[in-house]
Each structure stands twice: as structure tokens, then as C-alpha cells.
PDB file with one MODEL, atoms N, CA, C and O in Angstrom:
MODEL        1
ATOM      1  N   UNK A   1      45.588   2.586  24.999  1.00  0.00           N
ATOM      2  CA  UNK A   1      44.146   2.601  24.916  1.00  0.00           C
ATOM      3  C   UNK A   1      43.519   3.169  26.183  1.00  0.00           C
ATOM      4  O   UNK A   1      42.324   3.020  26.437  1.00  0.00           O
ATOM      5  N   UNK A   2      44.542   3.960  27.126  1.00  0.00           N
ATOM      6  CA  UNK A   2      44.083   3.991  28.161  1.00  0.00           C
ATOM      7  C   UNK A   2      42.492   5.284  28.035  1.00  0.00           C
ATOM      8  O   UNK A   2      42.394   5.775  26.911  1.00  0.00           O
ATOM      9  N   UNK A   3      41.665   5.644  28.818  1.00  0.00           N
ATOM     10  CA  UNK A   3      40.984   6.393  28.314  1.00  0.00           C
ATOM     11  C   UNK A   3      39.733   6.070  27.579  1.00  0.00           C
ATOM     12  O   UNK A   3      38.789   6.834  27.380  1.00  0.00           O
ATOM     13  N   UNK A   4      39.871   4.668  27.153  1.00  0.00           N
ATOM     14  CA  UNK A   4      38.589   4.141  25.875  1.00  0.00           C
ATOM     15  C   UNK A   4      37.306   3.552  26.840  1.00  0.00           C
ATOM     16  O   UNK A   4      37.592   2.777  27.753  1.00  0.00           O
ATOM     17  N   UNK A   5      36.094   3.884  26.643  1.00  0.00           N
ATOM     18  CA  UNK A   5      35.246   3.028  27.473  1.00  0.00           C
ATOM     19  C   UNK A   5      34.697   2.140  26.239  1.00  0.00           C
ATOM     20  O   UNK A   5      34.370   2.565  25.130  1.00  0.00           O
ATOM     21  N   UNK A   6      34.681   1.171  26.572  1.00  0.00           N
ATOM     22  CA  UNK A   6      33.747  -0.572  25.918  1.00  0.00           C
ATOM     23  C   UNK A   6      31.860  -0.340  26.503  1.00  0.00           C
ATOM     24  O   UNK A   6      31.163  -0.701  27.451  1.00  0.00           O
ATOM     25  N   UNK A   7      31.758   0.213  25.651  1.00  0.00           N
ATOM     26  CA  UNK A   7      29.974  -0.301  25.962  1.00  0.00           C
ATOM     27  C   UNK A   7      29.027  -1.467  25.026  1.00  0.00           C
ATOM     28  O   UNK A   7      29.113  -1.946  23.895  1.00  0.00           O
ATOM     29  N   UNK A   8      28.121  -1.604  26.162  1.00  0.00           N
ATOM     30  CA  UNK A   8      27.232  -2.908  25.803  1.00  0.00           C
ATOM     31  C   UNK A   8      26.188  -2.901  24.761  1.00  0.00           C
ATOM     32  O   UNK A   8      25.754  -1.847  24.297  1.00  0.00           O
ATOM     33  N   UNK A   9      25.948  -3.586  24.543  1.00  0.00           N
ATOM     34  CA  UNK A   9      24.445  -3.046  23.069  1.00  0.00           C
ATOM     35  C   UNK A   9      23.449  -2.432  24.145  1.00  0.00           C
ATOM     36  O   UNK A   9      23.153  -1.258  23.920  1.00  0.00           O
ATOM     37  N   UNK A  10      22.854  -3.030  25.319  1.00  0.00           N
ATOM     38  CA  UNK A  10      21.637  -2.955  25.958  1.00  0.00           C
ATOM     39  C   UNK A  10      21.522  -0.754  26.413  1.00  0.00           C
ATOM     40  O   UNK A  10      20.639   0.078  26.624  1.00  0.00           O
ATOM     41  N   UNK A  11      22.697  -0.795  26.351  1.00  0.00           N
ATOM     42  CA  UNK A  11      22.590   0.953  26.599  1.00  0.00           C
ATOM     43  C   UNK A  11      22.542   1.157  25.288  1.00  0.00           C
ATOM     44  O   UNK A  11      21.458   1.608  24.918  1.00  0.00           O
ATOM     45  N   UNK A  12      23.714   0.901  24.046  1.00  0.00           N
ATOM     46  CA  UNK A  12      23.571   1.380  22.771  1.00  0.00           C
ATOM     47  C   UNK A  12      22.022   1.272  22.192  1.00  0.00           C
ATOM     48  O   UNK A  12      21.567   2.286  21.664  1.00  0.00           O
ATOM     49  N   UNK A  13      21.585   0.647  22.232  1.00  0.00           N
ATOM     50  CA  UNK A  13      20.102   0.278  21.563  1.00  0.00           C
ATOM     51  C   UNK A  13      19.430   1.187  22.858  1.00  0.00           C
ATOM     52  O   UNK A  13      18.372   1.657  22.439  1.00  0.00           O
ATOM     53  N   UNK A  14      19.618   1.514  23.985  1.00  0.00           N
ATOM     54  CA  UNK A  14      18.634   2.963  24.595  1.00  0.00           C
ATOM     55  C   UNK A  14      19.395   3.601  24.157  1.00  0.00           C
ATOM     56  O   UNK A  14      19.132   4.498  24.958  1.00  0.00           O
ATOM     57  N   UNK A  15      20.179   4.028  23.571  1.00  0.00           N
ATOM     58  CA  UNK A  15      20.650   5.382  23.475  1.00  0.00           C
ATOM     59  C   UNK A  15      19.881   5.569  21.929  1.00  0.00           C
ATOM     60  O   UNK A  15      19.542   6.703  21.592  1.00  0.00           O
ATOM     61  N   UNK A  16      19.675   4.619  21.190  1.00  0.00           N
ATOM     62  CA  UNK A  16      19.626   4.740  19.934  1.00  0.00           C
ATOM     63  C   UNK A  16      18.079   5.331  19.617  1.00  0.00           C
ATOM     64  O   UNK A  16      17.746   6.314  18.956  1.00  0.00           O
ATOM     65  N   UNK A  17      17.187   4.248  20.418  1.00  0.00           N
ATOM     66  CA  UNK A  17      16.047   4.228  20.350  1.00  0.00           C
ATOM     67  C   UNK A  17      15.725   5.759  21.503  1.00  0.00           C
ATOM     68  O   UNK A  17      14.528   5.930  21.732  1.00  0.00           O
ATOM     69  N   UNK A  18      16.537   6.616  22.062  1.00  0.00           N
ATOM     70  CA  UNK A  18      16.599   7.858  23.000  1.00  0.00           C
ATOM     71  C   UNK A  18      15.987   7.596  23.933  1.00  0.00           C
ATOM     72  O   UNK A  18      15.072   8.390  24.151  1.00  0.00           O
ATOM     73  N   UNK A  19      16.112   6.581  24.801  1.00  0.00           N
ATOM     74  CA  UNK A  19      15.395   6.149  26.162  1.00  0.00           C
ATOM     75  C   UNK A  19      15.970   5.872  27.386  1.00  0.00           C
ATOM     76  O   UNK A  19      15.600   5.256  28.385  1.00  0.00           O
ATOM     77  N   UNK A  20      17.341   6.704  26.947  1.00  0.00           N
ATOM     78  CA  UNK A  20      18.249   5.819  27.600  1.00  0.00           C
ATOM     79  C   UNK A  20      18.775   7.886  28.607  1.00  0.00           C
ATOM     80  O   UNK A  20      19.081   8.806  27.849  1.00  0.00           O
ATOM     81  N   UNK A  21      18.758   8.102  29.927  1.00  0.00           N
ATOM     82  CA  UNK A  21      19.280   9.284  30.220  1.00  0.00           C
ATOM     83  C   UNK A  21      21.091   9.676  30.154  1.00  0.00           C
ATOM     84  O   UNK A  21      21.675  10.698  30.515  1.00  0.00           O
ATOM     85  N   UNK A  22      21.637   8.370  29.527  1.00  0.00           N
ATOM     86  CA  UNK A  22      22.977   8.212  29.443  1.00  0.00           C
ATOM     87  C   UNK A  22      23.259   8.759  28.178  1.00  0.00           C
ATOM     88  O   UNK A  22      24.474   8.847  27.997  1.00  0.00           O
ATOM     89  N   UNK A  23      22.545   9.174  27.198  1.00  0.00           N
ATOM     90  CA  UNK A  23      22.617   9.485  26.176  1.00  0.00           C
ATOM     91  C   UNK A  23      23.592  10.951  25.828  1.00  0.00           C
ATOM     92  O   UNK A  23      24.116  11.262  24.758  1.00  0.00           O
ATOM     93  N   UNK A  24      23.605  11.566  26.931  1.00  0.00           N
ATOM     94  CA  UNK A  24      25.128  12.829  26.657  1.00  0.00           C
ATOM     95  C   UNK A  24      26.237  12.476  26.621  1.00  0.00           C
ATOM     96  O   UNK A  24      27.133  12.813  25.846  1.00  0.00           O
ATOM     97  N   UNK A  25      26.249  11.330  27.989  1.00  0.00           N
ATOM     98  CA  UNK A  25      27.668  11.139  28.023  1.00  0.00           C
ATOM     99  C   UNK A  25      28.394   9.710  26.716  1.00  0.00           C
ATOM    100  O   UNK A  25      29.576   9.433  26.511  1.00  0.00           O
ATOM    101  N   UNK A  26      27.255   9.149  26.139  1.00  0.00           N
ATOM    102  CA  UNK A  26      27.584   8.685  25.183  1.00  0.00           C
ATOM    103  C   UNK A  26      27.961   9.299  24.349  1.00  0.00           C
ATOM    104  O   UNK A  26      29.066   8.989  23.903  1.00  0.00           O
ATOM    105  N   UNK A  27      27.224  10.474  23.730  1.00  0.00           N
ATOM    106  CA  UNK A  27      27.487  11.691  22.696  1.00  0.00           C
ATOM    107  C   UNK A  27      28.850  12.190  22.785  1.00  0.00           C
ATOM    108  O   UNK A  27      29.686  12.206  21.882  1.00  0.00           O
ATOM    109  N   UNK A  28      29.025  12.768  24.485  1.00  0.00           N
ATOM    110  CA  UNK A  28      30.539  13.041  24.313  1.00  0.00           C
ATOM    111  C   UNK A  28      31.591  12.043  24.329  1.00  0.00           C
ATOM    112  O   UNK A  28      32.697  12.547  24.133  1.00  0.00           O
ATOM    113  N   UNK A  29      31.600  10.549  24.532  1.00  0.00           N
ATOM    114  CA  UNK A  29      32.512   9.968  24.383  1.00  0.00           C
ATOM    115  C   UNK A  29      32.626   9.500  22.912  1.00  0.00           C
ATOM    116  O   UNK A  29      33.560   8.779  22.559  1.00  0.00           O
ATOM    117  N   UNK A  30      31.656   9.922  22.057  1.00  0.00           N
ATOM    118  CA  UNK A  30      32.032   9.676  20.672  1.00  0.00           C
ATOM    119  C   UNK A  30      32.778  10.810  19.929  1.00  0.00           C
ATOM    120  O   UNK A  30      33.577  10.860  18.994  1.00  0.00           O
ATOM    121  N   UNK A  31      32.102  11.799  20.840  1.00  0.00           N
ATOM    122  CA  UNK A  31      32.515  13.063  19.972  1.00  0.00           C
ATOM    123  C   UNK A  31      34.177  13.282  20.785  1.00  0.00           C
ATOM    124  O   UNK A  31      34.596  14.429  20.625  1.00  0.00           O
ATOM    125  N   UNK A  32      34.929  12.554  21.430  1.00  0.00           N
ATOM    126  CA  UNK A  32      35.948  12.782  22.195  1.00  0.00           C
ATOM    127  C   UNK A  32      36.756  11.047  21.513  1.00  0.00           C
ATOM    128  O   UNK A  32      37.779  10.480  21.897  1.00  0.00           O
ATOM    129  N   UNK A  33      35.932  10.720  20.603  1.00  0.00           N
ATOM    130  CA  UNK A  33      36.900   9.438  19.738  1.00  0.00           C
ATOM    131  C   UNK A  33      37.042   8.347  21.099  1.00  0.00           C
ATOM    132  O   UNK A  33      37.928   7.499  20.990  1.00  0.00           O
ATOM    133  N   UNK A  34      36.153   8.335  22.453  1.00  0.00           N
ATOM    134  CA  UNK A  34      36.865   7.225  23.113  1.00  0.00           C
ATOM    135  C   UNK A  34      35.704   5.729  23.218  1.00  0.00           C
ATOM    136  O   UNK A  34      36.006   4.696  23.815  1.00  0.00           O
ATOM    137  N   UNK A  35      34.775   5.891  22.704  1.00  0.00           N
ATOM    138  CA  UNK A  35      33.723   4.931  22.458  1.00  0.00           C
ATOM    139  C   UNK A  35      34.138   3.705  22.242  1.00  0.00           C
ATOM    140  O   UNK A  35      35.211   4.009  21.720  1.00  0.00           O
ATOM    141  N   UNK A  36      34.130   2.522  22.233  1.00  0.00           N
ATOM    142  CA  UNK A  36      34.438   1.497  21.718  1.00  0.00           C
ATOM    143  C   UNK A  36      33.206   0.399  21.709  1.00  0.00           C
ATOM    144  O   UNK A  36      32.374   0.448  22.615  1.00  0.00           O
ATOM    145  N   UNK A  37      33.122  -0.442  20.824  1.00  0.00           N
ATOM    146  CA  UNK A  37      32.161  -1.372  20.953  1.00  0.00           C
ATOM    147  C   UNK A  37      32.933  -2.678  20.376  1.00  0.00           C
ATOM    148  O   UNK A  37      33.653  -2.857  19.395  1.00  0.00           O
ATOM    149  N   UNK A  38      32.500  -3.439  21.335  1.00  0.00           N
ATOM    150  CA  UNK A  38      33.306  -5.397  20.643  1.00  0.00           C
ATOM    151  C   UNK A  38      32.189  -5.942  19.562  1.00  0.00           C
ATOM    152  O   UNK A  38      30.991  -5.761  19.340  1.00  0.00           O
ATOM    153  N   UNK A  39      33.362  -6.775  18.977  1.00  0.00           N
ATOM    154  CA  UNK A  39      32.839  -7.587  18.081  1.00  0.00           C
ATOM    155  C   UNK A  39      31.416  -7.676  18.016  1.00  0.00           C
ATOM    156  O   UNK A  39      30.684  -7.092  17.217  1.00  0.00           O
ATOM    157  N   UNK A  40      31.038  -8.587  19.078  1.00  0.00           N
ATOM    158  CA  UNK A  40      29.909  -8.878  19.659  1.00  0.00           C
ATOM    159  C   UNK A  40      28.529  -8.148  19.690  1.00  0.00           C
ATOM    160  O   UNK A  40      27.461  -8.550  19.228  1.00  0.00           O
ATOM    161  N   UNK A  41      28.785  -7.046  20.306  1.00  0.00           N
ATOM    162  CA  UNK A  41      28.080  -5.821  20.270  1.00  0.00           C
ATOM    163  C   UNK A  41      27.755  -5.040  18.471  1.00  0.00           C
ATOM    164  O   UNK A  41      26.679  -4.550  18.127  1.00  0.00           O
ATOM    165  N   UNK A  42      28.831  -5.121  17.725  1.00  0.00           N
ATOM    166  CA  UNK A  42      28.460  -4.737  16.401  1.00  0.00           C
ATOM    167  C   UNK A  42      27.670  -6.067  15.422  1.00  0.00           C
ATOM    168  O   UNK A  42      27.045  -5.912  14.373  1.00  0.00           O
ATOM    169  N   UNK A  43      27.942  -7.380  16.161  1.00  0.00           N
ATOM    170  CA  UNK A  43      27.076  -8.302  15.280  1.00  0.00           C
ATOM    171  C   UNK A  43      25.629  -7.878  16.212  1.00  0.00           C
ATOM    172  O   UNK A  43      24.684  -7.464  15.541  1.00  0.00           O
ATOM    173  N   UNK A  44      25.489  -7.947  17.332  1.00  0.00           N
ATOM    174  CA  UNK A  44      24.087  -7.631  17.937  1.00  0.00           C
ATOM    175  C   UNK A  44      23.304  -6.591  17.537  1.00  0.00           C
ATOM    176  O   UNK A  44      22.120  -6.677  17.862  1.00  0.00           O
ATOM    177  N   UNK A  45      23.569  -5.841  17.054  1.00  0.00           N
ATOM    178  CA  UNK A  45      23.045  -4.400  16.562  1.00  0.00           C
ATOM    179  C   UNK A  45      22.638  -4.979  15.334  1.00  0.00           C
ATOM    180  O   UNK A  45      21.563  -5.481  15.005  1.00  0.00           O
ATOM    181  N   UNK A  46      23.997  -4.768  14.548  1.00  0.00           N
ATOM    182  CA  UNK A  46      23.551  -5.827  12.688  1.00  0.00           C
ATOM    183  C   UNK A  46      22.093  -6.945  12.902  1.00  0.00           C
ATOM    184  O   UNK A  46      21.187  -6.894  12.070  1.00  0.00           O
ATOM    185  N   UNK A  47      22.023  -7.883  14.056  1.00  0.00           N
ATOM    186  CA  UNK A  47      20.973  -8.609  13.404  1.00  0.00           C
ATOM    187  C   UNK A  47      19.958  -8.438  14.442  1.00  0.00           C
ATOM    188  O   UNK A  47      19.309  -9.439  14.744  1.00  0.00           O
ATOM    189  N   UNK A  48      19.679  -7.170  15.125  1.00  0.00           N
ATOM    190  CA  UNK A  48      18.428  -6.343  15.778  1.00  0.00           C
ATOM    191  C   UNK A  48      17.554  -6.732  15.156  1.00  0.00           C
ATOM    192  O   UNK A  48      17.530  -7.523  14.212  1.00  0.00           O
ATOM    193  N   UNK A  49      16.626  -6.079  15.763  1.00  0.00           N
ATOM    194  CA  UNK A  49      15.163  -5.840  14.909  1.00  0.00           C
ATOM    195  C   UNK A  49      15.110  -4.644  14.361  1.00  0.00           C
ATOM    196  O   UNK A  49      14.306  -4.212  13.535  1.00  0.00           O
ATOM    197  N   UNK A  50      16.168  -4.045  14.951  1.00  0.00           N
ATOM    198  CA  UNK A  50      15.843  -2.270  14.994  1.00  0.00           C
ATOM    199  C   UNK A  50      16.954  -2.104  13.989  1.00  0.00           C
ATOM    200  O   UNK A  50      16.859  -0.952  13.565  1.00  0.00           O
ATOM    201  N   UNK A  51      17.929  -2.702  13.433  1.00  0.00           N
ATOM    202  CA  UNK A  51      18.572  -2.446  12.131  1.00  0.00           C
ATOM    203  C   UNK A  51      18.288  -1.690  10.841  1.00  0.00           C
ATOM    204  O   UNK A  51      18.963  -0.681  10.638  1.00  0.00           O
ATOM    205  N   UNK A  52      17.503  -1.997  10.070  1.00  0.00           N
ATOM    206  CA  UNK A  52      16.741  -1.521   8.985  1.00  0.00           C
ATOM    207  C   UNK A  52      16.459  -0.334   9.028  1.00  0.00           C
ATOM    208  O   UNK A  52      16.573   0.430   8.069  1.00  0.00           O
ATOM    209  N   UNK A  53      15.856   0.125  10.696  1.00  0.00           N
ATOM    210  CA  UNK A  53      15.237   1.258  10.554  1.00  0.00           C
ATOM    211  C   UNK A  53      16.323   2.434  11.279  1.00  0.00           C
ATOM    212  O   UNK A  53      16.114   3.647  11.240  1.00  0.00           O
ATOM    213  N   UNK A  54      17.889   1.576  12.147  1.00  0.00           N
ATOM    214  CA  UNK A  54      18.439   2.680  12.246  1.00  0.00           C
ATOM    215  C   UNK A  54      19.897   2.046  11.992  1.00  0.00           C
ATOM    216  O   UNK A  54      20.861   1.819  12.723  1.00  0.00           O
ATOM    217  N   UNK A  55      19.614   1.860  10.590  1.00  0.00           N
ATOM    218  CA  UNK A  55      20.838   1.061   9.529  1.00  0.00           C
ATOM    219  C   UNK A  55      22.238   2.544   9.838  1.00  0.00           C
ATOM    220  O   UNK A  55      23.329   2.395  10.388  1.00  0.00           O
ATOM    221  N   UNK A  56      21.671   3.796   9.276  1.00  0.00           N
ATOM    222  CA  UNK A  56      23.102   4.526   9.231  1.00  0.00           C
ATOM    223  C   UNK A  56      23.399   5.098  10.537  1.00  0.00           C
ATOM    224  O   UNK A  56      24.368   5.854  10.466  1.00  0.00           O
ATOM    225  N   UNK A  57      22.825   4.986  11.885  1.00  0.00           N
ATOM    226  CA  UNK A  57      23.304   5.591  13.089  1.00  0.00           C
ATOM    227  C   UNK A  57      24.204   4.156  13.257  1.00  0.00           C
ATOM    228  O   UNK A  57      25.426   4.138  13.409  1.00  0.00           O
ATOM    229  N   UNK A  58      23.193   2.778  13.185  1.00  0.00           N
ATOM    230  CA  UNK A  58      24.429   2.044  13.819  1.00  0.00           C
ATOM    231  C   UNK A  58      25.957   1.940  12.973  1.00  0.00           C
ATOM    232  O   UNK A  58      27.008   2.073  13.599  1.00  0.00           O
ATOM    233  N   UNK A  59      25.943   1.751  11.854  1.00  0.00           N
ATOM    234  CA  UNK A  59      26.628   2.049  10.914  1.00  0.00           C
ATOM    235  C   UNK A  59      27.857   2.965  11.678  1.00  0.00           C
ATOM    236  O   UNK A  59      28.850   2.526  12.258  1.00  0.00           O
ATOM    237  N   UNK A  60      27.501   4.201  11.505  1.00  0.00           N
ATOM    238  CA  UNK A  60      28.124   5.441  11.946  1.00  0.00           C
ATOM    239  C   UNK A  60      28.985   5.335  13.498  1.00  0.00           C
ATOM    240  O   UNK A  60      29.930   6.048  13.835  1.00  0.00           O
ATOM    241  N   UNK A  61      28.367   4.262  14.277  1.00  0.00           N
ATOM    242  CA  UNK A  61      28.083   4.191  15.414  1.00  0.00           C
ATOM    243  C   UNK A  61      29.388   3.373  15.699  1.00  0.00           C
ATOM    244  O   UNK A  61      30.254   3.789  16.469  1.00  0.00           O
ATOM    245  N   UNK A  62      29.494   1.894  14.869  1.00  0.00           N
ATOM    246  CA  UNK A  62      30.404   0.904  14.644  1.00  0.00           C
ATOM    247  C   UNK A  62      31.819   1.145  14.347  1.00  0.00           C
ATOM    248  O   UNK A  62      32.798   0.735  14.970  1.00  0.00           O
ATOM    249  N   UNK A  63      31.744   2.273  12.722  1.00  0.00           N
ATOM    250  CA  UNK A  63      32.281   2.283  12.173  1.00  0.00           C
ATOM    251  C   UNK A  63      34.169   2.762  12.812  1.00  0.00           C
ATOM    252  O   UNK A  63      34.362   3.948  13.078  1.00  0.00           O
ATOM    253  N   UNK A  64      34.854   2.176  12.909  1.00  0.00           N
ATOM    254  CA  UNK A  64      35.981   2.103  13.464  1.00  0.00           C
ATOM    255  C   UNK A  64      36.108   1.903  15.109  1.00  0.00           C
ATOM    256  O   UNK A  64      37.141   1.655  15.731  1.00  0.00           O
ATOM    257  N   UNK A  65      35.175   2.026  15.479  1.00  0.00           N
ATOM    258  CA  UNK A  65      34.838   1.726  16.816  1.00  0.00           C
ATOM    259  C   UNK A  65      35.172  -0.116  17.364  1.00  0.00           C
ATOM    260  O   UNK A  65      35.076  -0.522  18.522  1.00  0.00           O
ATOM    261  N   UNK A  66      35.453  -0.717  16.487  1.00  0.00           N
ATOM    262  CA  UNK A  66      34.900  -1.955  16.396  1.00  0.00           C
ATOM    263  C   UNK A  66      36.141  -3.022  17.405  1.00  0.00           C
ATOM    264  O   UNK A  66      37.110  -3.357  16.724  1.00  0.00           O
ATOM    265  N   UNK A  67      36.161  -3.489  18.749  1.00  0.00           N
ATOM    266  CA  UNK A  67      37.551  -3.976  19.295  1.00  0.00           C
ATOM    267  C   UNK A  67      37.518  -5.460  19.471  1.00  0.00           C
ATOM    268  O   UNK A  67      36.846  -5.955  20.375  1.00  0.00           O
ATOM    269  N   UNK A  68      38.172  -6.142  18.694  1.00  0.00           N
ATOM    270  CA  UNK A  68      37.938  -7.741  18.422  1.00  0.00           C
ATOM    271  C   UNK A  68      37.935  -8.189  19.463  1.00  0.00           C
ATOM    272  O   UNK A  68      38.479  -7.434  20.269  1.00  0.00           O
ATOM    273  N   UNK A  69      37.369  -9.615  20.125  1.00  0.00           N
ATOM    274  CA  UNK A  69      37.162 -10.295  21.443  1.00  0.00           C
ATOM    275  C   UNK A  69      37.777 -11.404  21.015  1.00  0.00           C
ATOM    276  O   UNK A  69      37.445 -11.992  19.986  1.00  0.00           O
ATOM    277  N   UNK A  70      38.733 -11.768  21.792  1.00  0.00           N
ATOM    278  CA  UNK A  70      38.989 -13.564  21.800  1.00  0.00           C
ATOM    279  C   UNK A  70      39.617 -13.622  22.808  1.00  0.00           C
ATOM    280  O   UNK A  70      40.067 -12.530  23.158  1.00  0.00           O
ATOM    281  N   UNK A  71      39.902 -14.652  23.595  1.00  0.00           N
ATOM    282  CA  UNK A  71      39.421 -15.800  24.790  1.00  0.00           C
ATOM    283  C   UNK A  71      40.847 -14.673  25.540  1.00  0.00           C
ATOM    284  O   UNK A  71      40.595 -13.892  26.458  1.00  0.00           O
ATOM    285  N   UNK A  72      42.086 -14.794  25.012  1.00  0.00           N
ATOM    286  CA  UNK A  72      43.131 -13.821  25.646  1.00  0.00           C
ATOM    287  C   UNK A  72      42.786 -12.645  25.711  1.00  0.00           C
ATOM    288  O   UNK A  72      43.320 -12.055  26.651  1.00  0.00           O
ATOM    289  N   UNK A  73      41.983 -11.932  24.987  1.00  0.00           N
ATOM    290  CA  UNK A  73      41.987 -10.032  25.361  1.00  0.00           C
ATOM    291  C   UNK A  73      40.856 -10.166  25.916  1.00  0.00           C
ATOM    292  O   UNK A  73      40.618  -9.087  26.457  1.00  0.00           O
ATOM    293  N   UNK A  74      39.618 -11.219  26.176  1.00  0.00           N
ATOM    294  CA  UNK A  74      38.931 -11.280  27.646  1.00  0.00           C
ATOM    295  C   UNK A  74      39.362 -11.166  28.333  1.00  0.00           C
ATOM    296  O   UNK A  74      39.448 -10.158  29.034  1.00  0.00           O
ATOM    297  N   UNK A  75      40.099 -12.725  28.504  1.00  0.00           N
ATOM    298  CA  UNK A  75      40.696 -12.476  30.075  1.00  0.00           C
ATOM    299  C   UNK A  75      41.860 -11.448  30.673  1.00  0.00           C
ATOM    300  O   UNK A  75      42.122 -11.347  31.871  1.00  0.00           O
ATOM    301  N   UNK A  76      42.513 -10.699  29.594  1.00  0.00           N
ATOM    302  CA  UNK A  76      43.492  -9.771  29.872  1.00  0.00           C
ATOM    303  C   UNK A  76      43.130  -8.891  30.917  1.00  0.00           C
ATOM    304  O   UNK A  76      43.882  -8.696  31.872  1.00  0.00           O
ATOM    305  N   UNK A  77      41.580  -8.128  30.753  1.00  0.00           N
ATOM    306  CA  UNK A  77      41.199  -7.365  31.305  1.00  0.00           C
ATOM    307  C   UNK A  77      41.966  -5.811  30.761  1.00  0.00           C
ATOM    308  O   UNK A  77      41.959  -5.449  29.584  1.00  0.00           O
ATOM    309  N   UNK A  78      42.559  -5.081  31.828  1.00  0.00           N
ATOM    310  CA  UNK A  78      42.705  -3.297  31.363  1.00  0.00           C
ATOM    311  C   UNK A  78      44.143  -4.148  30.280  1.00  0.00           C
ATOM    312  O   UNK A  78      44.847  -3.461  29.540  1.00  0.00           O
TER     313      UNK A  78
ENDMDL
END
């Protein structure tokens, strides 16, 4: 997995809503397959406010991206 960056909702939701100046290098780490988002981060998006109205980016956004969290692959770290 070496290579993968884990990002947080608080940039995903600027990047989404385009407010965010990080927004290329997000673009290319999706478009380069190394994006990842936890569990966590795909339920936070799902019960946004901003869901409804950007249902198929997050969707799109999630979709295989998705890296389960529990108490051992926390604390594992790299």
C-alpha cells in the first residue's frame, strides 16, 4: 500500500464544495488510483448536509476507495 495517501472529510468536503486550493493534487491522486478514504470519512460524507446535493461525486469519490478502521490498523500506523 505503500504510495496511498488517507485523507480527511474536512479537505474532501473543500475540495467538493471547490474551496479548497488542494483541489489538483487531490484530482491527481485519484486520477493516479492512490486516494484513500476510512470508514469514517465515507459515513461522514453519507450523512452531510451536502449529500443529496453532491450524492454522485461522493459516491464516485468513495467508491473502492473505502480502508476499514479498527483499533489494530489505527494503531499500526504505516
Amino acid at each position: 500500500m505503500a504510495g496511498l495517501v488517507v485523507t480527511e472529510t474536512d479537505l474532501l468536503i473543500d475540495v467538493l464544495r471547490a474551496r479548497d486550493p488542494s483541489a489538483a493534487v487531490v484530482r491527481t491522486l485519484l486520477t493516479e488510483h492512490r486516494l484513500r478514504v476510512t470508514a469514517v470519512t465515507a459515513f461522514e460524507l453519507r450523512v452531510g448536509t451536502d449529500f443529496l446535493a453532491r450524492r454522485d461525486d461522493i459516491m464516485r469519490l468513495c467508491r473502492s476507495r473505502i480502508i476499514a478502521v479498527d483499533v489494530a490498523s489505527a494503531l499500526r500506523g504505516r
